[in-house]
N, C-alpha and C positions, 0 to 999 in steps of 0.2 A: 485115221482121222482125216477129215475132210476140210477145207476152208468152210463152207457152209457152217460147220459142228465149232468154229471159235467164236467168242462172243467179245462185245466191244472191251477193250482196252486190252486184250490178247494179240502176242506176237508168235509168229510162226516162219517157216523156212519150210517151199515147195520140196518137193520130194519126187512127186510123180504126175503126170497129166494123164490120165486116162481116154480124156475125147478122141475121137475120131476127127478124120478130114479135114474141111473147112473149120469144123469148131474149134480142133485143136490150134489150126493153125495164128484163128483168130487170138485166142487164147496168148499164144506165145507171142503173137504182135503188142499184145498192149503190158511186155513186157514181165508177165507169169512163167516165168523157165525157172529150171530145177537150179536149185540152190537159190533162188533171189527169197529175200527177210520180207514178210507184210506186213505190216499193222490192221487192225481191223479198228477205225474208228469211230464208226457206229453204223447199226442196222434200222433200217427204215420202220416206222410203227409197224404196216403188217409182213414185216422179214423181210420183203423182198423189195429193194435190192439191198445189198452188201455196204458200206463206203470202207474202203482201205487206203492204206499208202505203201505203194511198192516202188524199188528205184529212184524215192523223192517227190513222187506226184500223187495226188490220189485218182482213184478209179472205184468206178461203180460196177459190180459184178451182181448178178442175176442169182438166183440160189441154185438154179439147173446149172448155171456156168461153174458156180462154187462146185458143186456135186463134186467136177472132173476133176480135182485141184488136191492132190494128198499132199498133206501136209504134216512137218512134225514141229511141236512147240516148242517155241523158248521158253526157258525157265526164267 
């Protein structure tokens, strides 16, 4: 499962980064690394972008950027 594939008021815990290069790295800058909890707290009318809260803040993620992002859910 992907962050793309949860949908708003779903909580989840990265697992794995797929990107490549700069994307990944981008990625892990805005603080997306394995083990960190999301929230997902809402998606824009047409899906894209994302709004979450990770480490306390929130962030806007792309749905190409979600793609890269496996994740597994909290119950």
């Amino acid at each position: 499962m992907t962050l793309k594939d949860l949908k708003p008021g779903q909580s989840a815990v990265v697992k794995k980064l797929t990107g490549e290069g700069a994307v990944k790295r981008r990625i892990m800058d805005m603080g997306l690394t394995k083990g960190a909890e999301i929230f997902v707290r809402k998606v824009a009318p047409l899906g894209d972008p994302l709004e979450i809260t990770v480490r306390g803040y929130e962030l806007s993620v792309r749905k190409a950027d979600a793609e890269m992002i496996e994740v597994e859910e909290k119950v």
